[in-house]
N, C-alpha and C positions, 0 to 999 in steps of 0.2 A: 707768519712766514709760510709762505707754500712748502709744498713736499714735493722736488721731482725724484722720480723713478730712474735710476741707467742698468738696461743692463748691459751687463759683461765688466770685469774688473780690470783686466788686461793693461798692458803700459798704453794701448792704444786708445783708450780710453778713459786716461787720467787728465787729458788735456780739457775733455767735454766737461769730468769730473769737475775740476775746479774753475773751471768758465760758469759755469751754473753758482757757485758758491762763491764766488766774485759779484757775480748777479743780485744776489742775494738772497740763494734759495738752499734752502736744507735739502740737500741728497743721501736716496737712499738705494744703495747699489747691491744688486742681486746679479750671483754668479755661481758656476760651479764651482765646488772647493779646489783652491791651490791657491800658491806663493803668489797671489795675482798685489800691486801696486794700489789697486783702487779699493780694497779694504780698510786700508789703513788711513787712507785720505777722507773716506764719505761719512758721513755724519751719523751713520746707520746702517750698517750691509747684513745681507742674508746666501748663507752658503747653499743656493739652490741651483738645481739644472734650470738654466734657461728656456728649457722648452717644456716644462712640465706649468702649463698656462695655469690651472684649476689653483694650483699651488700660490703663484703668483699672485692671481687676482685675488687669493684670500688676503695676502698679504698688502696688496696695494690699496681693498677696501680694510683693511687696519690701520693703515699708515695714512688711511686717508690724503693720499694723492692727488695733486691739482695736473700732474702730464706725467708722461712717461717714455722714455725714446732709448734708441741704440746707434751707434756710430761706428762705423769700419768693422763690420764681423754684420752675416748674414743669417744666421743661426739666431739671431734675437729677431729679427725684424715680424716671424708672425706671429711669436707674444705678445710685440710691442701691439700688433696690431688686435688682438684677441681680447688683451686686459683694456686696451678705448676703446674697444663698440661695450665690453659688457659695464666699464664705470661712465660710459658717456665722454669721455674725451675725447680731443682733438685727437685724430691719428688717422692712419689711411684703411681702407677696406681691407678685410680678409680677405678678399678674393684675389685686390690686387698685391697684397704684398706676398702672397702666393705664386704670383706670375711672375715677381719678382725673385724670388726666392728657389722656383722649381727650374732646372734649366730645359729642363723639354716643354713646359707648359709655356715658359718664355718664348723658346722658337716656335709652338703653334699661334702664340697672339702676336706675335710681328707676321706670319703669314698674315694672318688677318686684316693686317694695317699697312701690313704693303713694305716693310726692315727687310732688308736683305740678309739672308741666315745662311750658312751651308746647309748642301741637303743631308739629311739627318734621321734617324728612326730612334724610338727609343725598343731597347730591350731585357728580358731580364733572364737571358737565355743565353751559352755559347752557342746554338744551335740558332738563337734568334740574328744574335750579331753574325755566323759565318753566311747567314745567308744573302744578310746587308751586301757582303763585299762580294756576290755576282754580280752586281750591276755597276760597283764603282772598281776604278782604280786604285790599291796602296799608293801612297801613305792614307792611312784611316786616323782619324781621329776619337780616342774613347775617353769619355768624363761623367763619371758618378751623375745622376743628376740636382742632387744635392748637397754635396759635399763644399767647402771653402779651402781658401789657403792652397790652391793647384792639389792636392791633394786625390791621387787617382788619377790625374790626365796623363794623358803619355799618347804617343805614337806609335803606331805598329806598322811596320814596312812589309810583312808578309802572311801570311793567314798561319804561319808556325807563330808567330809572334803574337797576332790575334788570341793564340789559343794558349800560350802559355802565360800570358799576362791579365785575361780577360778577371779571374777571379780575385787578380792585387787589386783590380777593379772598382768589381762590385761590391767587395766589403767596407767599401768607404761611403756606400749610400744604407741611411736609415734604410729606405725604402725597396730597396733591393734594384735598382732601376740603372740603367747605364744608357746616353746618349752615343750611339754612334755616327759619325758623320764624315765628307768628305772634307780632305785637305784642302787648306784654301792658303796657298803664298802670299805673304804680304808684308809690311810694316804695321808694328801694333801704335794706332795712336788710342790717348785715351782723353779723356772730355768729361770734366768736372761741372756739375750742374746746382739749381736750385729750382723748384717749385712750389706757388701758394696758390689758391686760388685758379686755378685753371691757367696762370701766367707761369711762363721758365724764363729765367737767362742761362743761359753758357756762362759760366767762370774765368774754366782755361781750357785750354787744348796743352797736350803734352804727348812727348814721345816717349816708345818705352825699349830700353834695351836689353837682353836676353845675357844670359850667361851658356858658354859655351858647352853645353851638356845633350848627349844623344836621349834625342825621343822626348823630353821632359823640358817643359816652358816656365823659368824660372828668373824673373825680374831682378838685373842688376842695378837697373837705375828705373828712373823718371823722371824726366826732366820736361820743364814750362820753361818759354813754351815752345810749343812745335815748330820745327824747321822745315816739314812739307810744302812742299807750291802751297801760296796764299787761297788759289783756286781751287785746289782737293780741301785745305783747311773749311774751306766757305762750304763746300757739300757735305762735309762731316757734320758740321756745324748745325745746316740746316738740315740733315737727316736726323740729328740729336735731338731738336729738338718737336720732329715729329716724331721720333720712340716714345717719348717725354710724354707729352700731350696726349699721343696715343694710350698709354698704359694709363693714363690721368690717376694720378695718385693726387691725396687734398694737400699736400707739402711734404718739401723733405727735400736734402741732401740727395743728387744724383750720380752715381757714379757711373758711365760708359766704356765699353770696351771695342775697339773695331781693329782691322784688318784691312791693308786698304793696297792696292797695287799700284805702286804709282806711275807705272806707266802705262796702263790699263783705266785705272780712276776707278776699277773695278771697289766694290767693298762688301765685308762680309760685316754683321756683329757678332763679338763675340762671345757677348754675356751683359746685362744691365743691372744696376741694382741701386735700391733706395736707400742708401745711406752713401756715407763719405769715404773714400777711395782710402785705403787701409795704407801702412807707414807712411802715421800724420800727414797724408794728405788733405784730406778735408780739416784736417785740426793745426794742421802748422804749413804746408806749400801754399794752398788757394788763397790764404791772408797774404803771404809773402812774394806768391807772383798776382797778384790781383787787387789786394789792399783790403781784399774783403772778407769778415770774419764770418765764415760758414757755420761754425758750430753757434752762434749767438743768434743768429739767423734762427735754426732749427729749433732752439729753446724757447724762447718767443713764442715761435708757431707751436710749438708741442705744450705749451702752458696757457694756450689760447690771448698771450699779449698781444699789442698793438706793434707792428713791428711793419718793415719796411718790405713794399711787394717788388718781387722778381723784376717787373716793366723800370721800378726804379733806382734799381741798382746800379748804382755807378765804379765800373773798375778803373784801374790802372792795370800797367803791363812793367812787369820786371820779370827776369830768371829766377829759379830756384828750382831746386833739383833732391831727390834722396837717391842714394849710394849703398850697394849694400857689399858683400862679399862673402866668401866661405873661405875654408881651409880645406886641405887635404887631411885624408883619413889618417890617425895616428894620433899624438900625444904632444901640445902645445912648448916648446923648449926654449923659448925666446918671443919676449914683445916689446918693441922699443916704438915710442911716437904716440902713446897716446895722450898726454897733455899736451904733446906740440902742437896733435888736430887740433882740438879743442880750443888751441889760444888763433888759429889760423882764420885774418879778416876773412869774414863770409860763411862761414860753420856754424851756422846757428844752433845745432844739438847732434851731439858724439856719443853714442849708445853704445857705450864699448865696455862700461864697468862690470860684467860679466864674463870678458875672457879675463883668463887668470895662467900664467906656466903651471903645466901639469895636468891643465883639461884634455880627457880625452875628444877629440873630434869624429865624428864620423861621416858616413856618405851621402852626399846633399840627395833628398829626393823629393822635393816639397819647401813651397814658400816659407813657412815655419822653421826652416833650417839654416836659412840666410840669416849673417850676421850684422851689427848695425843695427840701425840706419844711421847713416850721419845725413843729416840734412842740412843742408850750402844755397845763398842765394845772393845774387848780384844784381845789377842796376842792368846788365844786359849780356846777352846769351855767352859773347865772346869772353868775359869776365868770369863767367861762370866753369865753364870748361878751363879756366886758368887756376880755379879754386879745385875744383875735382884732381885736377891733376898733380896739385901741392900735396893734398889730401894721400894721394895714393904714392905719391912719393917720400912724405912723412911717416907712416905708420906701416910697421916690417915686423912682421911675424911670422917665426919659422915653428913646423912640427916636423916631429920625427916621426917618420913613416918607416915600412916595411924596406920603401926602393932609398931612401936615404933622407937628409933634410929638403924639405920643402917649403914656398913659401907660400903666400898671402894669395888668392884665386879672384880678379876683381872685374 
């Protein structure tokens, strides 16, 4: 029986988990210590930081490892990459999953290759950022250049803002590093991929919607597949798949981000990475709007099997969508609807067993604080937005706050 590798433990990566062990391959999952899901499932785990590579490769040349991969979390991926070049596995370059991974290093290699990016400086100074904003207009844009999970992005609309936000910042980059850039208006679409062999296909295309919060870009949904003109669809599309080609990674799950104006056709990107688009995207939407299983995909190529290339994959097209939501600040005092989601045609996973009356809540300010996902999927777009909105009329959950009871934020 081979040995694969995963890191990270997370719920987000218990699906890859047991796809591999379906497969038929013994998994052993390395992560940093917590209440993580994927311990108790892998055949073997080791409570280590993810990024401490030396550590790792001792342990994967013990474990004797046939591949090794990470999925939806970006923080593994130059492991992933550092424990294949020094055991000889399948996996992508250091360099490139570097390029993948740094967000300023990403926007000098699309200059390169011709991606359109906001203009942008990286710095590790308030003195380096206030200078940025002589030449552009607020709104500015600032994001760690390492950091995951929205974590540190935010907006600043005035140079008082710049300067009192600058250092909530920078403490969320290892590196000390901060991208600053200009605002660019748009619709965020996002574009789920696959690469072997020098060959990509697209997946899905999908849109993604925002929850109503000042300065802070925080995913209420995403939904397959996109409802933009067929026409901006087809230049995303084909711009995706020269980011792709461009960065040439040897395989892997791609996940894209864009910005796109649509009455302009103008487009920015606004971030790429090699692995599968995080809340069961790449593990549970791209099979269910597309037919096509991503993570078996990835395992294959990361264990060096014989597996089916990019050029021949054949999708289908259905809807499916994840839903998240938060609460207001204060102290949980009623939840009624959550087995009713759960039993509701088209709900295929309700991730709710974690609110409980009596949980405190607090102030969303980052991806990691949405709650859910429930992930819903249909035979077509209009069916889908019929299930969403059973969903959000079924489950009612009131907290008590400071200004009085409140409910459900979706």
């Amino acid at each position: 029986m081979k040995n694969l590798m995963v890191l990270g433990a997370s719920q987000c990566q218990v699906p890859i988990i047991k796809q591999a062990q379906k497969m038929g391959y013994a998994v052993i999952v390395v992560s940093v210590e917590g209440d993580y899901p994927g311990f108790s499932i892998a055949d073997k785990s080791y409570k280590i930081d993810v990024r401490d590579h030396e550590k790792i490769i001792e342990i994967a040349r013990y474990e004797k490892i046939s591949g090794i991969l990470t999925d939806q979390t970006d923080i593994s991926v130059p492991t992933v990459a550092y424990v294949a070049r020094a055991l000889g596995l399948p996996g992508i370059e250091v360099e490139c999953a570097l390029r993948f991974t740094n967000k300023y290093s990403m926007r000098q290699y699309c200059d390169q290759i011709g991606i359109p990016v906001p203009q942008y400086v990286q710095v590790s100074s308030i003195e380096e950022a206030r200078a940025f904003t002589k030449n552009f207009q607020f709104p500015l844009i600032l994001k760690p250049v390492d950091s995951q999970g929205s974590r540190g992005v935010i907006q600043v609309n005035t140079l008082d803002e710049l300067e009192s936000v600058f250092q909530d910042v920078i403490i969320h980059s290892s590196v000390k590093q901060v991208i600053c850039e200009e605002f660019f208006e748009g619709k965020e679409i996002v574009i789920e991929g696959f690469i072997a062999d020098n060959k990509f296909a697209n997946l899905v295309i999908g849109d993604r919607e925002y929850f109503d919060l000042p300065n802070i870009f925080i995913p209420r949904q995403t939904l397959f597949p996109s409802q933009i003109e067929p026409a901006l669809q087809q230049k995303l599309l084909e711009l995706n798949a020269k980011l792709i080609k461009g960065f040439a990674p040897k395989f892997g799950i791609t996940h894209s981000e864009y910005l796109i104006n649509e009455k302009t056709g103008d487009v920015r990107l606004v971030e790429t990475a090699i692995r599968g688009g995080g809340v069961f995207i790449s593990s549970d939407l791209i099979p269910l709007a597309s037919g096509i299983d991503a993570n078996k995909l990835l395992i294959e190529h990361a264990l060096g099997e014989e597996a089916v290339t990019p050029d021949r994959i054949q999708s289908k097209q259905r809807a499916a969508a994840y839903l998240c939501f938060y609460l207001p600040e204060g102290k949980i005092s009623s939840i009624q609807g959550i087995q009713e989601v759960q039993a509701i045609t088209g709900v295929q996973k309700a991730l709710l067993e974690n609110i409980r009356i009596g949980m405190t809540t607090s102030k969303m300010t980052d991806k990691t604080m949405r709650l859910g996902p429930i992930l819903v999927a249909a035979e077509n777009y209009n069916d889908l937005q019929k299930i969403i909105t059973e969903v959000q009329n079924t489950l009612k959950i009131e907290v008590r706050t400071l200004e009085g009871i409140q409910k459900i934020i979706w």
